[in-house]
KOLROFI-251605 format. One record per residue (C-alpha): y, z, x. Coordinates in steps of 0.25 Angstrom, whole numbers, always signed. Example, Ala and Ser with C-alpha at 12.3 -4.5 7.8 and 13.67 -1.06 7.14 Angstrom:
<fipas>
FIPA -18 +31 +49 $
FIPA -4 +29 +55 $
</fipas>
This chain:
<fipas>
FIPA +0 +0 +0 $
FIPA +15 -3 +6 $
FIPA +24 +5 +3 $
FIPA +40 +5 +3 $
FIPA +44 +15 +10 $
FIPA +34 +24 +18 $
FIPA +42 +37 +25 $
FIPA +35 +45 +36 $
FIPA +38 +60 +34 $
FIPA +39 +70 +21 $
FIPA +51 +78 +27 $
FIPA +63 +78 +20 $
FIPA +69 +64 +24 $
FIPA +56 +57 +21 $
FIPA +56 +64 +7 $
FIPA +69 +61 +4 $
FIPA +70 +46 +8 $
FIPA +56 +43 -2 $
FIPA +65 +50 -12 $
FIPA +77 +40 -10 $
FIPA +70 +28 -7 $
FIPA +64 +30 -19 $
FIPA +77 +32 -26 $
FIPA +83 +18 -20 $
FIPA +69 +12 -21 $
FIPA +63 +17 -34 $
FIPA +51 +8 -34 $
FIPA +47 +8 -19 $
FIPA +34 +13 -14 $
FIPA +36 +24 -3 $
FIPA +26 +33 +5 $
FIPA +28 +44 +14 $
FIPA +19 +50 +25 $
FIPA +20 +63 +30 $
FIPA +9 +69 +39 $
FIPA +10 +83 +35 $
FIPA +2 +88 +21 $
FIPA +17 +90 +16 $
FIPA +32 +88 +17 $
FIPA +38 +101 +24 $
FIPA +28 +104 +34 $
FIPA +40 +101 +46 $
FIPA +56 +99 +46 $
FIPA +57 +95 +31 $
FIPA +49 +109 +27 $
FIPA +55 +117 +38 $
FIPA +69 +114 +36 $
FIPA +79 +126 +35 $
FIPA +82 +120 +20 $
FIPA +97 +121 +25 $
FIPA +106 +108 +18 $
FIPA +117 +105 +28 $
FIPA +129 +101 +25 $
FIPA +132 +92 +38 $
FIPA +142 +101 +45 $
FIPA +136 +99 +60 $
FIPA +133 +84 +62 $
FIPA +141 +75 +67 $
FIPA +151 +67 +57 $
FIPA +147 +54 +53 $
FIPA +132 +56 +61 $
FIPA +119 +53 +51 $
FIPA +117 +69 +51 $
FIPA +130 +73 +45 $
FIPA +131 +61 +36 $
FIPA +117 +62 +31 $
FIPA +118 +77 +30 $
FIPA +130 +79 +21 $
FIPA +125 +69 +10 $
FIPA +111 +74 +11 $
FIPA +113 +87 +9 $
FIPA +121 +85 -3 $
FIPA +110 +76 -9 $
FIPA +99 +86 -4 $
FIPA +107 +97 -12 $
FIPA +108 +87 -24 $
FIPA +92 +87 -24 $
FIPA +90 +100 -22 $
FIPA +96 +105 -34 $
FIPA +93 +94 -44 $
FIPA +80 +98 -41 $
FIPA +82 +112 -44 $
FIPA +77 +116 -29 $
FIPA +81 +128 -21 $
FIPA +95 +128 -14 $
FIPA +102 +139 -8 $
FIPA +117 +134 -7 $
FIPA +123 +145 +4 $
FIPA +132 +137 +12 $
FIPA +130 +139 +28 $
FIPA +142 +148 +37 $
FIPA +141 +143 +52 $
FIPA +146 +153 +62 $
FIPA +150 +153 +76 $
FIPA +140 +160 +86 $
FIPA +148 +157 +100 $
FIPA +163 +153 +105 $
FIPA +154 +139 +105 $
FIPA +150 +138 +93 $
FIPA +163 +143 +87 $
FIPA +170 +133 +96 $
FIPA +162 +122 +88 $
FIPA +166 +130 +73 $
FIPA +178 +120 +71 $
FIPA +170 +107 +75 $
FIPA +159 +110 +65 $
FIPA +169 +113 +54 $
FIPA +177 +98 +58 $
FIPA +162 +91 +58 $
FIPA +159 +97 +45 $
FIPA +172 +93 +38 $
FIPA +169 +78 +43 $
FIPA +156 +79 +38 $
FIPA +161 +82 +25 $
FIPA +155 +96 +24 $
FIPA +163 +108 +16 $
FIPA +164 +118 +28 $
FIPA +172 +132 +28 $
FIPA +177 +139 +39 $
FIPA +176 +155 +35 $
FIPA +181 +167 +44 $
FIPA +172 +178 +50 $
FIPA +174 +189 +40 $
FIPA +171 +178 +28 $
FIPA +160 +173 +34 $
FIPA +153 +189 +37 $
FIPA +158 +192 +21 $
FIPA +148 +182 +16 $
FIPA +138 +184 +26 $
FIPA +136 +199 +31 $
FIPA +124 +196 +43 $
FIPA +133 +184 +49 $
FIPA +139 +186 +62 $
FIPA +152 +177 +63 $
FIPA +159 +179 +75 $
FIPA +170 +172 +75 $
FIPA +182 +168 +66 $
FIPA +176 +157 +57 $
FIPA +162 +151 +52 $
FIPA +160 +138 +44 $
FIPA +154 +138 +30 $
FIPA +150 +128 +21 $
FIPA +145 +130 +8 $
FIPA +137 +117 +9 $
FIPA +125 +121 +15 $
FIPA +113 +124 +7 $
FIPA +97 +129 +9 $
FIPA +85 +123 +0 $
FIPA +71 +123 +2 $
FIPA +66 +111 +9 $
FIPA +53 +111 +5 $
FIPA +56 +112 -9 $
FIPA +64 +100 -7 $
FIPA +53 +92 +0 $
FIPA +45 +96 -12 $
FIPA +55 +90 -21 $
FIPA +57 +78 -15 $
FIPA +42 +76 -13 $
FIPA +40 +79 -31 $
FIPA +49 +68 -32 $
FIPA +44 +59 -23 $
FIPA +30 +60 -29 $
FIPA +36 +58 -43 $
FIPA +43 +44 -37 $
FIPA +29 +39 -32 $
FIPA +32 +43 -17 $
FIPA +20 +43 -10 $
FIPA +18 +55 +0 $
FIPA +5 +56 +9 $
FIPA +4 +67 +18 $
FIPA -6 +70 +28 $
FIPA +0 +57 +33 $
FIPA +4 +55 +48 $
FIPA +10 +44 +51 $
FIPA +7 +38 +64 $
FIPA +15 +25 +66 $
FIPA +24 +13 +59 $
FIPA +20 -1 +63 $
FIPA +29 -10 +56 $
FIPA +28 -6 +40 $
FIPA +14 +2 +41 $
FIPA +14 +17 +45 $
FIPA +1 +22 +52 $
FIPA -6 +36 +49 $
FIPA -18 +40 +53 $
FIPA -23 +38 +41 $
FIPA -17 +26 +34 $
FIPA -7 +14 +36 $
FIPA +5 +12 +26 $
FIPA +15 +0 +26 $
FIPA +31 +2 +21 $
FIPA +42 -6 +18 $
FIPA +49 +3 +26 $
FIPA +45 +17 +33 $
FIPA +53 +29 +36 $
FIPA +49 +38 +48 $
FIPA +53 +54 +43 $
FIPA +43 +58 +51 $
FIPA +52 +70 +55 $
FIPA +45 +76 +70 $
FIPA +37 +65 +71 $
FIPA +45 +53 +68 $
FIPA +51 +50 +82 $
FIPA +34 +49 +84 $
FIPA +31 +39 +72 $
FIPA +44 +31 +77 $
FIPA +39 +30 +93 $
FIPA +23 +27 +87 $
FIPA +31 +16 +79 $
FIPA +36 +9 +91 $
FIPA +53 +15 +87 $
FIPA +59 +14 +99 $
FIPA +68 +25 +101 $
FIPA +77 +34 +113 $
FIPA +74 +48 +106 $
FIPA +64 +58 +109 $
FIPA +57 +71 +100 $
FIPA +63 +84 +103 $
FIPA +58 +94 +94 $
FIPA +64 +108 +91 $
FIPA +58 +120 +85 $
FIPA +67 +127 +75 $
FIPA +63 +143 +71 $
FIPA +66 +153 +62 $
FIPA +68 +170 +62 $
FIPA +67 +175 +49 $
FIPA +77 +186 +45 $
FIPA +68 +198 +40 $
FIPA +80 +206 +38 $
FIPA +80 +206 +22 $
FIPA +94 +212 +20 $
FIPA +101 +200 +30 $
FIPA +106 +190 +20 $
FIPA +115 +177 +22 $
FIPA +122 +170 +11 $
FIPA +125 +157 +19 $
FIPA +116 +148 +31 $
FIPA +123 +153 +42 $
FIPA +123 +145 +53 $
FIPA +131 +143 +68 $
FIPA +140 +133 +72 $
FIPA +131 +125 +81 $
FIPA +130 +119 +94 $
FIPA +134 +104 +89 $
FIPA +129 +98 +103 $
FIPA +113 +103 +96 $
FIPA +106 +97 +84 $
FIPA +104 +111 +80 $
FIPA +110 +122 +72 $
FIPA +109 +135 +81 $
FIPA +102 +149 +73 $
FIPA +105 +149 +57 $
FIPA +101 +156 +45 $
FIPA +92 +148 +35 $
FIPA +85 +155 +24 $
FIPA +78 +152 +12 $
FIPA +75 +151 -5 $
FIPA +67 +165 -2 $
FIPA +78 +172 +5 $
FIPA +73 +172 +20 $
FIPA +83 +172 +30 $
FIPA +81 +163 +44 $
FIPA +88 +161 +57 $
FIPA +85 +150 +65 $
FIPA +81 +139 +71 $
FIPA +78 +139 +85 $
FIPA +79 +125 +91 $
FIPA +67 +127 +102 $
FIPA +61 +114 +107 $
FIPA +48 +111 +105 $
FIPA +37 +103 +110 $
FIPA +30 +98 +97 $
FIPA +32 +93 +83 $
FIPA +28 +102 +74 $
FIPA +26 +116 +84 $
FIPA +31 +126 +73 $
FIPA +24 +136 +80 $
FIPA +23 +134 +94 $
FIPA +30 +125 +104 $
FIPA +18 +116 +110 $
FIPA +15 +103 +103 $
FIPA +1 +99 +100 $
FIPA +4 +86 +107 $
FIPA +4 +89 +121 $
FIPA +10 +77 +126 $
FIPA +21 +78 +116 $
FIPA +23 +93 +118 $
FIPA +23 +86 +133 $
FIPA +34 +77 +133 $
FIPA +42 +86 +124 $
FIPA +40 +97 +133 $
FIPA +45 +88 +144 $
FIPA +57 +81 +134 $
FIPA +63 +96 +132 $
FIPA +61 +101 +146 $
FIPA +70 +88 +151 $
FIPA +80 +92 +142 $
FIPA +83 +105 +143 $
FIPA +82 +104 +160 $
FIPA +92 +94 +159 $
FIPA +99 +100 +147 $
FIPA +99 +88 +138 $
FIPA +108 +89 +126 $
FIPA +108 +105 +129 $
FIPA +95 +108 +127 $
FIPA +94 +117 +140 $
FIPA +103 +126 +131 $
FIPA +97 +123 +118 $
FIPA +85 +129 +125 $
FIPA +90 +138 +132 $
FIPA +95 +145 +118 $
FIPA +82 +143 +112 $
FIPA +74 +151 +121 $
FIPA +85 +163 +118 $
FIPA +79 +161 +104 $
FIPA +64 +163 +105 $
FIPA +63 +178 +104 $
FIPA +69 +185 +91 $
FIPA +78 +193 +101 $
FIPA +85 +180 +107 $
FIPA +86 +175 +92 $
FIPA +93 +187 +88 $
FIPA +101 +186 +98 $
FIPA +106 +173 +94 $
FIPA +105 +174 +80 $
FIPA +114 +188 +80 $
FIPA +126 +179 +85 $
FIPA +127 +174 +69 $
FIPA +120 +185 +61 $
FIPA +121 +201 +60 $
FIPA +113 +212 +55 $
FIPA +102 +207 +59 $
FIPA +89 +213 +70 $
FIPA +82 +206 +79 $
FIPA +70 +210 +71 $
FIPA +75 +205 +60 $
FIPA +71 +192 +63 $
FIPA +56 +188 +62 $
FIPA +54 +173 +67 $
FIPA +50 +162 +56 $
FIPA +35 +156 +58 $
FIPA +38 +146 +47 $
FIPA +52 +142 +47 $
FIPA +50 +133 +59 $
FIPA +54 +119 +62 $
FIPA +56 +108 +72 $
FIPA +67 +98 +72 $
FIPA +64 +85 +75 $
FIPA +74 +80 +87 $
FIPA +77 +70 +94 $
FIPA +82 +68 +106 $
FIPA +91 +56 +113 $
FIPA +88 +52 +126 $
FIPA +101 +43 +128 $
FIPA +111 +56 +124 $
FIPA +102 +67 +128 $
FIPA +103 +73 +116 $
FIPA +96 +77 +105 $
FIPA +101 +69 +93 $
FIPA +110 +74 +85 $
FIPA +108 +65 +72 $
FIPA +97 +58 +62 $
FIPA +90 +45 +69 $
FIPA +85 +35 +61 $
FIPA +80 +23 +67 $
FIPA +75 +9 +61 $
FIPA +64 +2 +65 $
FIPA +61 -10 +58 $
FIPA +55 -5 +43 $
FIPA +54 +10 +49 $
FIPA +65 +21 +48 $
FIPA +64 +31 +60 $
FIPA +70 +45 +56 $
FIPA +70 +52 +71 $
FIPA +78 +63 +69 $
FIPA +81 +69 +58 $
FIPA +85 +81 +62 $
FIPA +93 +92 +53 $
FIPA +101 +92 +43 $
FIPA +90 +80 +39 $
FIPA +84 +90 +27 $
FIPA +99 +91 +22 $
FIPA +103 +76 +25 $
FIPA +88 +70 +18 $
FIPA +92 +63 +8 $
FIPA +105 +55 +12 $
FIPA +95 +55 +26 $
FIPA +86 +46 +16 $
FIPA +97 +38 +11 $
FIPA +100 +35 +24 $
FIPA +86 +30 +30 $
FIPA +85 +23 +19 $
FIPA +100 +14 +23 $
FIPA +93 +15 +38 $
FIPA +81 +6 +33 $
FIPA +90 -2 +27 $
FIPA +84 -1 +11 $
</fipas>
């Protein structure tokens, strides 16, 4: 059977794009593969459930563009479908004369993204939230920024795509395209046109596909500490101002529809794909050359990674975490803190060659009647449905 549209990948993006392709093309015939026995077993599953309003990328790039009209339409879906949605609005605070430094430039970039941002003095900010430390003058707020639960919105998405006659396998793993037929161990099935969502292991389908690319895989492993301290409460995500040079948010709260509060996530390199719990990969010479990848880049400090790492080290006990995590929040013990054996996640980075940076933005590459998605790295949860109108303008539809 040829199909339309096939789409490798049940996260977010892959879900999202069936559910507009199927709104532009009512009558097409589409299939997506996923290799796991659901939708949310990585990032999709694991996400924070943080929308984003589009207040850190740079103006006019895919992420701040995507992100701002995505994360309204996200909203929109959210609550025709009477899901869970906890609109609390994020503060960001300085942590260090640096990150104060960078309050101003934050606020300018959010304003040409056309995000509604506040700035709110010290004593307003510890009024509305008694366990935050603000030391200094002036944090940002904007009232924007929202939680929901991502697996119910996989869920969601996945009812009415069955109800449209989009055809899920999982169990599926793809192992290559060759022209319009993608091969899995199992079976060969030919498309119209193929999307590769294939999240951590797209970059992999792309190269066994004969893509020719500069980038290469760089994987980092995202943890959270659980606050077991029943009485610390927050009204708002409160969050840093972050280190713009990094693709990365710094130590924030997250919680969820049960009331649990986190801090995290560590941004700790690692060398596999899907090592939740422990750093190794189970492909050795992968686990090899990223091994290798990471150790040149941090020797010769490539886009700061010598100092990413560096921090990160300071972050593996609960001592160092506190340590850290003290610079934004009060009232709170070391032993407070118990660490998250299920609210992990790895982000699936790339890394340019030709800058020596990691990238800071969505890649999207055509190759003949494929779509490459190869990173698509946060706020691609928020940003998933203007991120599948946009595919679907890449592939020329």
């Amino acid at each position: 059977m040829k199909y339309d549209f096939a789409i490798i990948g049940s996260g977010i993006i892959g879900l999202t794009l069936a559910y507009k392709l199927k709104q532009k093309f009512n009558n097409s015939k589409i299939l997506i593969l996923e290799k796991e026995p659901n939708s949310v077993s990585h990032g999709s599953g694991r996400n924070s459930g943080v929308i984003h309003s589009g207040i850190y990328y740079e103006p006019r790039s895919l992420r701040a563009n995507l992100c701002v009209a995505g994360a309204k339409e996200l909203k929109e879906y959210i609550k025709s479908k009477k899901l869970w949605i906890n609109e609390c609005g994020k503060i960001l605070i300085p942590t260090s004369d640096d990150s104060n430094s960078n309050l101003n430039n934050l606020y300018e970039r959010g304003q040409k993204n056309g995000v509604s941002i506040n700035k709110i003095k010290k004593d307003e900010v510890e009024k509305i939230e008694p366990y935050v430390n603000c030391q200094f003058d002036c944090a940002l707020h904007i009232p924007f920024t929202s939680v929901a639960d991502p697996k119910e919105v996989s869920k969601s998405l996945i009812d009415d795509l069955v109800k449209l006659d989009v055809e899920i396998k999982y169990n599926s793993k793809v192992l290559k395209i060759e022209n319009n037929q993608i091969l899995t161990k199992e079976n060969n099935f030919e498309a119209g046109h193929i999307f590769n969502c294939a999240g951590l292991f797209a970059d992999e389908i792309a190269k066994n596909s004969n893509l020719e690319f500069r980038y290469s895989f760089l994987p980092f492993k995202g943890k959270y500490w659980k606050i077991k301290n029943k009485e610390f409460r927050l009204n708002h995500l409160i969050y840093p101002i972050p280190d713009l040079r990094y693709p990365f948010l710094g130590l924030h709260s997250s919680h969820n529809r049960n009331g649990d509060f986190y801090i995290g996530p560590s941004s700790t390199p690692v060398f596999g794909r899907e090592q939740y719990e422990s750093f190794i990969g189970d492909n050795i010479k992968e686990t090899i050359n990223l091994m290798f990848n990471f150790s040149k880049k941090i020797i010769l400090n490539e886009n700061k990674l010598r100092t990413l790492a560096l921090q990160e080290i300071s972050l593996l006990t609960k001592q160092g975490f506190y340590n850290q995590i003290k610079k934004m929040f009060k009232n709170l013990k070391a032993n407070d803190l118990e660490l998250s054996n299920t609210k992990v996640g790895i982000r699936s980075q790339i890394f340019d060659p030709q800058s020596k940076n990691l990238v800071n933005d969505f890649v999207i590459i055509n190759q003949k009647q494929t779509t490459h998605v190869l990173n698509a790295i946060s706020p691609a949860w928020s940003a998933s449905f203007a991120f599948a109108d946009h595919l679907i303008k890449e592939a020329n539809l």
